[in-house]
C-alpha positions as CSV (number, residue, x, y, z in Angstrom):
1,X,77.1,28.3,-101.5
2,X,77.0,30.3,-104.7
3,X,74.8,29.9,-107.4
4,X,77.2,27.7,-109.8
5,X,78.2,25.8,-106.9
6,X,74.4,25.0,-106.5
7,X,74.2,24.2,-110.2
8,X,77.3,21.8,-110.2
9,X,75.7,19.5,-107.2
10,X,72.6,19.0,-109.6
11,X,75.2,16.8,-111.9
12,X,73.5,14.3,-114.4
13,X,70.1,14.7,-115.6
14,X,69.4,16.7,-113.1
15,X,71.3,19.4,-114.6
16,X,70.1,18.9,-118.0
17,X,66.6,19.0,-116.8
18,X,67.7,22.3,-115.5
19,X,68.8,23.8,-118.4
20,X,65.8,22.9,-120.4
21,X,63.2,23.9,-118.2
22,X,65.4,27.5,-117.8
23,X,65.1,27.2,-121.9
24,X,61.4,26.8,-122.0
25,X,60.3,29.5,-119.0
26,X,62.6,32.1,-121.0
27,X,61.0,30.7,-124.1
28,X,57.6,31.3,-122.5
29,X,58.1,35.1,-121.7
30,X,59.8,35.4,-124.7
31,X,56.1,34.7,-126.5
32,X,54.6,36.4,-123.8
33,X,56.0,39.7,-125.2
34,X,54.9,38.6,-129.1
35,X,51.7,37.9,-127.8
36,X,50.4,39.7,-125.5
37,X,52.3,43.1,-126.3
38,X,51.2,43.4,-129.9
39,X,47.8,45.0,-128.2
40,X,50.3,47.5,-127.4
41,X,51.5,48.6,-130.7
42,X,48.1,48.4,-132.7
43,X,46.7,51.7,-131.8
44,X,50.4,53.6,-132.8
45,X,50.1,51.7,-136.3
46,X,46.7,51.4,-137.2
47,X,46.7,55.0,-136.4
48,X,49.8,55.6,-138.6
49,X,51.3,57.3,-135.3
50,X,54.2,55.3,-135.9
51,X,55.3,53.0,-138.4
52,X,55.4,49.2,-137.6
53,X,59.4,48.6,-136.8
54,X,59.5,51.9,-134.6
55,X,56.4,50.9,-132.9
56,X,57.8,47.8,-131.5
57,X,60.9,48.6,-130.9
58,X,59.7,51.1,-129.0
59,X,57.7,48.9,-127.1
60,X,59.9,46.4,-126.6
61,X,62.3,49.0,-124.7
62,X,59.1,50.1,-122.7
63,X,58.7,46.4,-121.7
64,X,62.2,46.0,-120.7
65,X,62.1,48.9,-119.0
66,X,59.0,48.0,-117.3
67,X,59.9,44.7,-115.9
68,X,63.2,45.8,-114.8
69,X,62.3,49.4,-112.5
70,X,59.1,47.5,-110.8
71,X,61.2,44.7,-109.3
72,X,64.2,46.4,-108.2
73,X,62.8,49.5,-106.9
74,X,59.0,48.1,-106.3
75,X,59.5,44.7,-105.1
76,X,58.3,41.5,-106.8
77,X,54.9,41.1,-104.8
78,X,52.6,40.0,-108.5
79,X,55.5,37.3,-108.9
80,X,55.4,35.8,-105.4
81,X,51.4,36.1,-106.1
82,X,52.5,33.0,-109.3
83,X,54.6,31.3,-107.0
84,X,52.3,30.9,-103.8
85,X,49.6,29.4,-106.3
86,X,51.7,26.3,-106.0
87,X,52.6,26.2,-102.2
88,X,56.8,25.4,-103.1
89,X,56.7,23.1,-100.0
90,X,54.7,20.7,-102.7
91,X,58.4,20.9,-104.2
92,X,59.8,19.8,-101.5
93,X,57.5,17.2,-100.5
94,X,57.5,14.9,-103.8
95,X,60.5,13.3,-104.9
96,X,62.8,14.8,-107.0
97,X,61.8,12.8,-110.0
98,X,58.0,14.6,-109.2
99,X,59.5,17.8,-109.1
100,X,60.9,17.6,-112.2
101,X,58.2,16.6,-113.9
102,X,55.5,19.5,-112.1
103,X,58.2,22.1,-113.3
104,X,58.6,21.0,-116.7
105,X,54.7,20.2,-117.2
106,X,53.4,23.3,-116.6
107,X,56.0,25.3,-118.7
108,X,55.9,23.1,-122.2
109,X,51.6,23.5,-121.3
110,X,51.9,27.1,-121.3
111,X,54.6,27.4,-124.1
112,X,52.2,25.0,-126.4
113,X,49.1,27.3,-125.9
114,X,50.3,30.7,-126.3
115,X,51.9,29.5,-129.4
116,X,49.0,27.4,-130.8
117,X,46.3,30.8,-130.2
118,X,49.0,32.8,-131.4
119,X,49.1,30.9,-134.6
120,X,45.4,31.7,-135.2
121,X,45.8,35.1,-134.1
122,X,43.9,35.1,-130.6
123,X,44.5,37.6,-128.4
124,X,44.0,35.3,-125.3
125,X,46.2,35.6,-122.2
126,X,49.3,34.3,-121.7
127,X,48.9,35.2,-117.2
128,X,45.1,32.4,-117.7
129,X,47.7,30.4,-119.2
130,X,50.4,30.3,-116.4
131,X,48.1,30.2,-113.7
132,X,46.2,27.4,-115.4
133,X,49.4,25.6,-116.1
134,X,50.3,26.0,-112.5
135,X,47.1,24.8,-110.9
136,X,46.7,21.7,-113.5
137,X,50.2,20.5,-112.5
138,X,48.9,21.1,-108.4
139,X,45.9,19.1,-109.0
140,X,47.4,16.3,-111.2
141,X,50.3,16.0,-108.6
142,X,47.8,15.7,-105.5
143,X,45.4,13.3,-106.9
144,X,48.6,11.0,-108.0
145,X,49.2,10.9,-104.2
146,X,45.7,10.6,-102.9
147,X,45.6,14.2,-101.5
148,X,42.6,15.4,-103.1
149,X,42.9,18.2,-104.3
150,X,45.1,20.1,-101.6
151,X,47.7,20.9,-104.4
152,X,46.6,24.2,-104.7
153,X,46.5,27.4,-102.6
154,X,42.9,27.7,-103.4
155,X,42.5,30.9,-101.7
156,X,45.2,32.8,-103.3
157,X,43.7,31.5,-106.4
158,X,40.5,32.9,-105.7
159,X,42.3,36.2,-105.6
160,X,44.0,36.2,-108.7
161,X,40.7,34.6,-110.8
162,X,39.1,37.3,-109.6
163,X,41.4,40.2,-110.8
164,X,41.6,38.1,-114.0
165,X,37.7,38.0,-114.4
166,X,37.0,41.8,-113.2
167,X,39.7,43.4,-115.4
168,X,38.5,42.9,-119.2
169,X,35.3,44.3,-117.8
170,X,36.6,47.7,-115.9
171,X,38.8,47.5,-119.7
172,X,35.5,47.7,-121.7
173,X,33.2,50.1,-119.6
174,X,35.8,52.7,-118.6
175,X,37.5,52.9,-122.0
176,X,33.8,53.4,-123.8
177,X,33.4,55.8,-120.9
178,X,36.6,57.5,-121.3
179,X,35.9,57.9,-125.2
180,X,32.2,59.7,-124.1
181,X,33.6,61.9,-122.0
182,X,36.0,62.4,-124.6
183,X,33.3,63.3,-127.3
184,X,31.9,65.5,-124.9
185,X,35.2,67.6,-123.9
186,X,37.4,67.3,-127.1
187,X,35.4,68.4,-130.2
188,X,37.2,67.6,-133.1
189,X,35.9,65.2,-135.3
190,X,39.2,63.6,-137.1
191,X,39.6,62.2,-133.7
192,X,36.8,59.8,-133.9
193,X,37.1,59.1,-137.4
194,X,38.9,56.1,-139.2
195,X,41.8,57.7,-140.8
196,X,41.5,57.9,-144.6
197,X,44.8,56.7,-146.5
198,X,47.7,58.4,-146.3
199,X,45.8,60.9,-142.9
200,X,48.3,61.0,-140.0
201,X,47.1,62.2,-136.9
202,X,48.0,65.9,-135.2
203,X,51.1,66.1,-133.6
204,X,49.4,66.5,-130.3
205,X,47.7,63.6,-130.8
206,X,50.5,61.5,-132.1
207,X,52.1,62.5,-128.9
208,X,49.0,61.5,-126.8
209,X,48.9,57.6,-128.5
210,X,53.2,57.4,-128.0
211,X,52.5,58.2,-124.4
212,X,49.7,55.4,-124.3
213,X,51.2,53.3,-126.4
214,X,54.7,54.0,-123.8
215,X,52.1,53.0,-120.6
216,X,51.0,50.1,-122.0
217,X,54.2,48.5,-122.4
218,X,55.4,49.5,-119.3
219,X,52.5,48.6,-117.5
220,X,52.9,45.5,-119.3
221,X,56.5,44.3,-118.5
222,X,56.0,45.6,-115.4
223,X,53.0,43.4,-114.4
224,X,53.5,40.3,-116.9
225,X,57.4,40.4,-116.4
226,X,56.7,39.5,-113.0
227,X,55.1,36.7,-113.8
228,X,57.8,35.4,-115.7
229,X,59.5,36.2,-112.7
230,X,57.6,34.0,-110.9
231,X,57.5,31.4,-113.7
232,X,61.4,31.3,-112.9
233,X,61.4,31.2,-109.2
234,X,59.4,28.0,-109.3
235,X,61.9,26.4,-111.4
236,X,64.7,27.6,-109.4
237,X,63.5,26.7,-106.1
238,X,62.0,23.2,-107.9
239,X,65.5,22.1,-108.6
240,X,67.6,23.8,-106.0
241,X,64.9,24.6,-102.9
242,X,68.4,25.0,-100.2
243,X,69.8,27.4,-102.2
244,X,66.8,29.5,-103.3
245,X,65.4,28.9,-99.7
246,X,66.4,32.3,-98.7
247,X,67.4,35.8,-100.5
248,X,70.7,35.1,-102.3
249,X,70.8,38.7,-103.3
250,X,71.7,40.3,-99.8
251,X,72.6,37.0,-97.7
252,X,74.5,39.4,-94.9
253,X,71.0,39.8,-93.7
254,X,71.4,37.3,-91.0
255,X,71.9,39.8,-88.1
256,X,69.5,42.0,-89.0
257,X,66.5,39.0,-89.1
258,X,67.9,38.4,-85.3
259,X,67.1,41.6,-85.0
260,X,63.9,41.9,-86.5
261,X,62.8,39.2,-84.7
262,X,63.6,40.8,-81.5
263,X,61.8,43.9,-82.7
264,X,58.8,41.7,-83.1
265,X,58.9,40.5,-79.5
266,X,59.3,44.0,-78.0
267,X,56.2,45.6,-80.2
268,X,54.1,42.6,-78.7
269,X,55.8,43.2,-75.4
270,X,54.7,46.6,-75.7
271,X,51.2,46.6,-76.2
272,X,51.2,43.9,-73.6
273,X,50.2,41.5,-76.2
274,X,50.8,37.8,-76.2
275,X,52.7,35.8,-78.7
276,X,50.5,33.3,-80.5
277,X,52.2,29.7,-79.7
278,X,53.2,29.1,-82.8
279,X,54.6,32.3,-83.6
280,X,56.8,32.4,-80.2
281,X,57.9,28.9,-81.6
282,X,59.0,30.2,-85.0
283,X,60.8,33.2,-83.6
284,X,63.0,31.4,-81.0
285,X,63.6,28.9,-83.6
286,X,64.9,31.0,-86.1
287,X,66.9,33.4,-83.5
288,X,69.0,30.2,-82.4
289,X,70.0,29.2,-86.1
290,X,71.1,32.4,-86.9
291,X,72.6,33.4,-83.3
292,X,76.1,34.7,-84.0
293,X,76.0,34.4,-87.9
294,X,76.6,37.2,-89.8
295,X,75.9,35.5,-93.7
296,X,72.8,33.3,-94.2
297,X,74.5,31.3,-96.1
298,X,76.4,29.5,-93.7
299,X,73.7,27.3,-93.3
300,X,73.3,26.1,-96.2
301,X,75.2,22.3,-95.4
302,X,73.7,22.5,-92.1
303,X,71.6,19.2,-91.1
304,X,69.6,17.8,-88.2
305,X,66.5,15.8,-87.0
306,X,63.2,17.0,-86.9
307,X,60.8,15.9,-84.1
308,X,60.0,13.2,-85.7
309,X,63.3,12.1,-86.0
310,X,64.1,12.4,-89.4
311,X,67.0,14.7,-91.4
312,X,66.5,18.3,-92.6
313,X,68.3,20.5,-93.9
314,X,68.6,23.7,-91.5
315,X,68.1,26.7,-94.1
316,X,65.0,25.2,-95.5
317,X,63.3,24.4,-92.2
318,X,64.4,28.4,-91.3
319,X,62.6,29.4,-94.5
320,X,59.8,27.4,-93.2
321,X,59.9,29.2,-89.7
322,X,60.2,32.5,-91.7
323,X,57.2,31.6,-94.2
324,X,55.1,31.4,-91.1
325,X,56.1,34.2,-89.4
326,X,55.7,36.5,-92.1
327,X,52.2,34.9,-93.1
328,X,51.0,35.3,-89.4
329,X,52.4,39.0,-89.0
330,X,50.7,39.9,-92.5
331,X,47.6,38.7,-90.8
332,X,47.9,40.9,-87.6
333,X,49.3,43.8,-89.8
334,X,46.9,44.1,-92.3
335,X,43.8,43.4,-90.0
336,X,41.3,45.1,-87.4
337,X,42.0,43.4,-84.0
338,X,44.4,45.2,-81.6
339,X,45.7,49.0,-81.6
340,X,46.1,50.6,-84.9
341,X,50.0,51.2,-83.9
342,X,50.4,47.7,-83.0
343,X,49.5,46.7,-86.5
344,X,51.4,49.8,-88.0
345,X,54.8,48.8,-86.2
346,X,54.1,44.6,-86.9
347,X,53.7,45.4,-90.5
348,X,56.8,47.8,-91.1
349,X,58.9,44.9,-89.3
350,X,57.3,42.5,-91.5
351,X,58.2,44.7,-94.8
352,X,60.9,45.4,-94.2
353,X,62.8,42.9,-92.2
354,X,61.4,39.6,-92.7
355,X,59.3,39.5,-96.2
356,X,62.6,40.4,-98.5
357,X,64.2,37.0,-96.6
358,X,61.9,34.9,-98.2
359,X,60.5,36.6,-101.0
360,X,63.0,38.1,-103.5
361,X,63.5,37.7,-106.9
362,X,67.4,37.1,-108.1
363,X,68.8,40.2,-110.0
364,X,69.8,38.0,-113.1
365,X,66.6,36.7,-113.1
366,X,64.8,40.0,-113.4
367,X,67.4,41.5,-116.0
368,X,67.0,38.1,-118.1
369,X,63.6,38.3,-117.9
370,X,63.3,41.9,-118.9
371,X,65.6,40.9,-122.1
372,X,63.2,38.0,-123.2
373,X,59.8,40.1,-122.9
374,X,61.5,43.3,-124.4
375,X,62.8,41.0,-126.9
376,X,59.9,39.0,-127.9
377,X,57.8,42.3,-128.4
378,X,59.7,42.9,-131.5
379,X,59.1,39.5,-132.7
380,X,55.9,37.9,-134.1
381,X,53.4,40.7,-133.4
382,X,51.2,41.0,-136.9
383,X,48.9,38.2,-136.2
384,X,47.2,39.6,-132.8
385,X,47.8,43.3,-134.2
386,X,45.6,42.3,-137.0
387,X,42.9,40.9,-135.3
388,X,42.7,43.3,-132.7
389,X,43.0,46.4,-135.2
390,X,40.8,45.1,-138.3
391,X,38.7,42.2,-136.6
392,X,37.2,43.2,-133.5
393,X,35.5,46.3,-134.7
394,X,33.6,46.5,-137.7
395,X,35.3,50.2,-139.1
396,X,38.7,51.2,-138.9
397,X,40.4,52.1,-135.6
398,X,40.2,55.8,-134.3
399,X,42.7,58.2,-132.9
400,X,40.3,58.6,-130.1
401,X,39.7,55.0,-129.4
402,X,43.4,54.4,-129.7
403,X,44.1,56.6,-126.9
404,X,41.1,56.0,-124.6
405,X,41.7,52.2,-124.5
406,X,45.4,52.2,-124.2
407,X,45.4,55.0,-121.3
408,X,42.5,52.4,-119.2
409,X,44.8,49.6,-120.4
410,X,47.9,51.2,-119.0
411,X,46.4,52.8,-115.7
412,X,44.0,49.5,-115.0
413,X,47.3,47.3,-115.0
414,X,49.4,49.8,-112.9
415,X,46.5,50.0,-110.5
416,X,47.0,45.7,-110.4
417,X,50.7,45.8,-109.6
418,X,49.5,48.5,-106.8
419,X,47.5,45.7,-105.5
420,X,49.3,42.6,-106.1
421,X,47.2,41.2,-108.1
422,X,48.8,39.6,-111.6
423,X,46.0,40.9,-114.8
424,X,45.6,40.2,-118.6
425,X,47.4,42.7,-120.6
426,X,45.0,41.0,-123.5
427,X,41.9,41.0,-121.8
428,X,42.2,44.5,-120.6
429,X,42.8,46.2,-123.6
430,X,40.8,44.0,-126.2
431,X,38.1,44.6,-123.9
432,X,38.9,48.2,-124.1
433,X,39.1,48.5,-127.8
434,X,35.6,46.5,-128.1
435,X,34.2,48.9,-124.8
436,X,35.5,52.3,-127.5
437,X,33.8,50.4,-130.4
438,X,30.4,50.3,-129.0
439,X,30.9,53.4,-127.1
440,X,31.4,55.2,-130.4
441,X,28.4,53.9,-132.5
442,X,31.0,51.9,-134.6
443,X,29.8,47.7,-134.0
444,X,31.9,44.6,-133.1
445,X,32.3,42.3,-135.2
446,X,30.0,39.5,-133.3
447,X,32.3,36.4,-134.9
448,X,35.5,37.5,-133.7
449,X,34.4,38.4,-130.2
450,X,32.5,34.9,-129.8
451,X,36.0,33.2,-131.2
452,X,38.5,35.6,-128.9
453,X,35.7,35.0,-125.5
454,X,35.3,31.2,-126.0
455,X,39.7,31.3,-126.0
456,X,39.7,33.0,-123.1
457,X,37.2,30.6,-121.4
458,X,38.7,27.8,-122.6
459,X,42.1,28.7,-122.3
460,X,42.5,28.0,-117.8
461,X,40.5,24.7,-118.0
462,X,42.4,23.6,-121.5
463,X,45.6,24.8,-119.7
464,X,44.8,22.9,-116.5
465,X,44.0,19.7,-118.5
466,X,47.4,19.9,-120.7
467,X,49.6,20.3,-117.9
468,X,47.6,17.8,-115.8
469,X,48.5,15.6,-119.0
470,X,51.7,16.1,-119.1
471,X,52.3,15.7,-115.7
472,X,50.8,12.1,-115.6
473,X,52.4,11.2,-118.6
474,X,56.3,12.2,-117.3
475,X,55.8,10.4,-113.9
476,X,54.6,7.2,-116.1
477,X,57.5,8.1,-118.3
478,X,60.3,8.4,-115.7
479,X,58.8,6.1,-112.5
């Protein structure tokens, strides 16, 4: 089954529920790279580095560029991060009529925010804003069912609140750092003075705050474009969960998951280890639905009963298999019990083999995505320039700040993606550009950093609310 085959069985409103909730995720990213990525060009124009149009422009290929190398030559692990915030099994569990309405909640929530702070010129961040979206919509759909509140993956949660929470603050003390040690090691003075009119910086330094200015957007599409990523995946596997069940991009893969999983039995063999009960279930359950296929997709109209008796389809209940086994392997491999080559040869099986079956991210989904970030950066950017630039500080921006907060900004978010965890392009550098401002002597302006923290307070449990809103008020709207 192909994509557009997939898309034609949808039919009715199904389908146009589709297309508008594909319309509003791209319409999110595409505000995403407004947003977020004017912190990007402000220290190449207030700096008179570059003028304005160049500046984003430039960006906007940087953000493209960005989004597009990480995924196909990194992997996708900061979008599957988004997309295990909301276990997609939730998806599958609620009617279709519930899916809809989860999918589409938290998208018009997340579109309505970053457009409403964006309006008033708050550099808040638009990753609080889809992971709030995404847990108000969890929340809102398990208390609608009596489940509490097991909507949520509250433990991958807790990871990603907590590289949103620690990231402004590395921004802010190693970018007033940086700028010390900068005082200390480079002694020219134009570099930590406001630029008079008409002043353009040295070439060298011009070429210093491109470079930054170059990171930052990278780092940026590369971290926030997964996201959207992510953002996309929900929708996709929301309305079609057979299809998107396992990787569409390579689904010849078949063979080599038998494989894999017979790789897995001889490394525990090996180290005369013994299969946990429920892995050794998974294994032999995925090995006979695959025996003697060659294309994953040949299961895709496959049906049968369940133990308790009722109809599945077979490529989602092998996703399921594969979910586990890949969650319990992660455990061993990344770990302390057992031999330190037990774990070793568990984890490259598990990277290699049996992760990229479950967790992949479409190719036309990453180039789209790229498009709409790269092409929102060049779109809409004065208002959080402004305030970021003229607002946050109470003197002019310097060539020295400029570069120390953008080169934090740009290494603290590649350090994220390194990790897996998904951070605030926003947070980290208007931290960093406040950290440079009090690091050189020059004051914040108290007003705007009590208006730009209380938005980034506000902006997860207002996000949460809104999409819980929304999702009551579609399932009172369509039963």
């Amino acid at each position: 089954m192909n994509f557009w085959t997939a898309v034609g069985e949808l039919g009715g409103w199904p389908l146009v529920f589709l297309i508008v909730a594909l319309f509003v995720a791209f319409a999110f990213e595409f505000i995403n790279g407004f947003h977020d990525t004017a912190n990007a060009v402000t220290t190449v124009i207030y700096t008179r580095t570059l003028p304005a149009t160049p500046a984003v422009l430039y960006s906007g290929l940087m953000n493209f560029t960005g989004a597009l190398v990480t995924v196909l030559f990194g992997g996708a692990a900061v979008a599957f991060s988004i997309v295990n915030l909301l276990p997609v099994d939730l998806l599958i569990r609620a009617d279709s009529n519930a899916a809809l309405v989860m999918v589409l909640a938290l998208l018009l929530a997340g579109v309505v925010w970053n457009l409403g702070t964006w309006y008033k010129g708050l550099p808040v961040s638009s990753s609080h804003t889809l992971i709030g979206s995404i847990l108000g919509v969890g929340v809102a759909n398990s208390l609608w069912n009596n489940e509490g509140l097991a909507g949520v993956n509250w433990a991958k949660a807790g990871e990603v609140g907590l590289g949103l929470l620690l990231s402004p603050l590395c921004g802010f003390l190693a970018a007033g750092a940086l700028l010390l040690v900068m005082r200390r090691v480079l002694r020219e003075p134009t570099l930590y003075e406001p630029p008079r009119d008409g002043d353009r910086p040295p070439a060298w330094v011009r070429v210093v705050l491109i470079f930054t200015c170059g990171g930052v957007s990278f780092a940026h599409g590369s971290n926030d474009g997964q996201k959207g990523m992510g953002l996309l995946l929900l929708v996709l596997i929301g309305f079609m969960p057979v299809h998107y069940a396992l990787t569409v991009n390579k689904p010849e893969t078949a063979s080599s998951v038998c494989a894999a999983i017979g790789n897995v039995r001889a490394i525990y063999a090996k180290h005369g280890i013994s299969l946990p009960e429920q892995l050794d279930k998974d294994l032999k359950f995925v090995a006979d639905r695959l025996a003697g296929r060659e294309s994953l997709t040949e299961l895709a109209k496959l049906e049968e009963r369940d133990e308790a008796g009722a109809l599945v389809n077979v490529r989602w209940e092998v996703r399921q298999a594969l979910q586990r086994t890949n969650r319990e392997l992660k455990r061993v491999g990344t770990g302390r019990t057992g031999p330190d080559e037990f774990r070793k040869e568990v984890e490259v099986v598990r990277k290699t083999a049996i992760a990229p079956v479950i967790e992949f991210v479409p190719v036309w989904v990453v180039v789209c995505t790229a498009l709409a970030l790269g092409t929102g950066t060049c779109i809409g950017y004065k208002r959080i320039v402004v305030t970021v630039a003229e607002k946050i500080g109470k003197s002019h921006l310097t060539y020295g700040q400029g570069a120390a907060a953008e080169g934090v900004a740009a290494v603290t978010i590649l350090a994220a993606d390194f990790v897996h965890l998904p951070v605030s392009t926003t947070q980290v550098l208007s931290s960093g550009v406040a950290g440079t401002m009090a690091a050189n002597g020059s004051g914040v302006q108290r007003a705007t950093c009590q208006k730009i923290v209380l938005a980034w307070a506000l902006t997860l449990p207002a996000c949460m609310l809104l999409a819980g809103l929304l999702f009551v008020a579609g399932r009172l709207i369509v039963g």
